[in-house]
N, C-alpha and C positions, 0 to 999 in steps of 0.2 A: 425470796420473800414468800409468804406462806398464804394462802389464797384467803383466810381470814383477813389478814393482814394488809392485805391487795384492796382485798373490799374497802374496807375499814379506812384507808391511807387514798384510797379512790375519792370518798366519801368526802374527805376531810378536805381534799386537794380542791375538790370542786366547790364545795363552798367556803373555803377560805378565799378561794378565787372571785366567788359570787357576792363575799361580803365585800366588797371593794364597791360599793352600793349607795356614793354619793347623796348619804340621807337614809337611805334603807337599812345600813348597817346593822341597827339592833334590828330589825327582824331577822336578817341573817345569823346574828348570832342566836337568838332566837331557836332557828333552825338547826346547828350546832348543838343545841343545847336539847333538843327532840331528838337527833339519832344519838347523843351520848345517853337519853333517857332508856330510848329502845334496846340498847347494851346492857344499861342497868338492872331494865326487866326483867330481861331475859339472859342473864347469866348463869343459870340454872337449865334452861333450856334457848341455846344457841342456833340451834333451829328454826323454832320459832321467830330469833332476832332476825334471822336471816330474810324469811318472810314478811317480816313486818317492815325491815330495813327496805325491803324491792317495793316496798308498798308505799312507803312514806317517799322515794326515789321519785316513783311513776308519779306520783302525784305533786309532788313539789321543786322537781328537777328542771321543769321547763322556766320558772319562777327566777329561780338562783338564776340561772344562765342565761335570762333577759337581764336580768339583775348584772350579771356579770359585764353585758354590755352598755349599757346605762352607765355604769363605773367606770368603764375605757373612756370612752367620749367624753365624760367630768373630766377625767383625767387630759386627755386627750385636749380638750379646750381651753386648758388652764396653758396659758404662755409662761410664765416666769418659772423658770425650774425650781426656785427654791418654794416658790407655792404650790405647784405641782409636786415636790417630796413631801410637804408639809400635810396636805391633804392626804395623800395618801396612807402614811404614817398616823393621821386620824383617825382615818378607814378603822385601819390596822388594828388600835388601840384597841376600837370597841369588841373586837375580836380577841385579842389574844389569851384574856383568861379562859372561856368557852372551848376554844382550841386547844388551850393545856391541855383543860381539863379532859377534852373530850379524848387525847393524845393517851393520856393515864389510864384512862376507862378503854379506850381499845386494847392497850398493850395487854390486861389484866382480860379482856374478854377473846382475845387471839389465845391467851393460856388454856383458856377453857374449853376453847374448838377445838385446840390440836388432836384430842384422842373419842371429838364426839364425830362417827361416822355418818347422821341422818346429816348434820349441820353441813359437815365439808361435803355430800351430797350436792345438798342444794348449793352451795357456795360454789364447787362443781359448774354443774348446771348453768348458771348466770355467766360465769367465765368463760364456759363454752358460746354460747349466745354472743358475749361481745366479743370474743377473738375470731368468729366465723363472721361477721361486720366488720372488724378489721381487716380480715384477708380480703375481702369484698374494695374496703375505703381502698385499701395499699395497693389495690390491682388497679382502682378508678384513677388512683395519682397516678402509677406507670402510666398510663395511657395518656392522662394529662400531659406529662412528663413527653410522652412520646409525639405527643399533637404540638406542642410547644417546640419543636426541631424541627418540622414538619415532616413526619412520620406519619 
């Protein structure tokens, strides 16, 4: 997968997951509908998307993924399985055209990165930053991992 495409599918994962928002839904999609904007802009300059995308991240990231747990616990508290699918699937609903659409507008804005060098720079960049926090998280579970045997 191609680190546009990473970003972009990152993006989507976590607030598809975040729109699961027992009530908050349309503002998630909401926000959905601001990073498909931010692709839109800057289609012409994928760069720029890129910067604007870590900006609109930093600032509304925390949000989605309180968001995101607010929606487990609804979930989570609802006893009868078929109202717990029901709900859920309503969730969903309010999302899904937003996610198309946002799905379309990436695949078409991943076209445009592939041969721009400032953009996969910075796209670059960020990748590096969370995969160096990965190797960090993956050594902290080892050790968990290893405390957990007592080790």
């Amino acid at each position: 997968m191609r680190p546009p495409l990473v970003l972009a599918s990152l993006a989507v994962l976590v607030l598809a997951l975040a729109a699961c928002g027992g009530g908050p839904e349309g503002v998630i999609a909401g926000h959905i509908e601001d990073v498909e904007e931010i692709m839109q802009d800057n289609m012409d300059d994928p760069a720029q998307a890129v910067v604007d995308f870590q900006d609109y991240a930093r600032l509304n990231l925390p949000d989605a993924l309180r968001t995101l747990g607010v929606a487990l616990v609804e979930l989570d508290e609802i006893e009868d399985d078929g109202e717990r699918k029901a709900r859920l699937e309503e969730m969903l609903d309010e999302i899904r055209g937003p996610m198309r659409s946002l799905m379309r507008t990436a695949n078409d804005f991943e076209k445009g990165t592939r041969n721009n060098r400032e953009a996969q720079e910075a796209l670059q960049k960020i990748m590096r930053r969370w995969e160096i926090l990965g190797e960090i998280l993956e050594k902290f579970a080892r050790e968990m991992e290893d405390a957990s045997r007592g080790k």
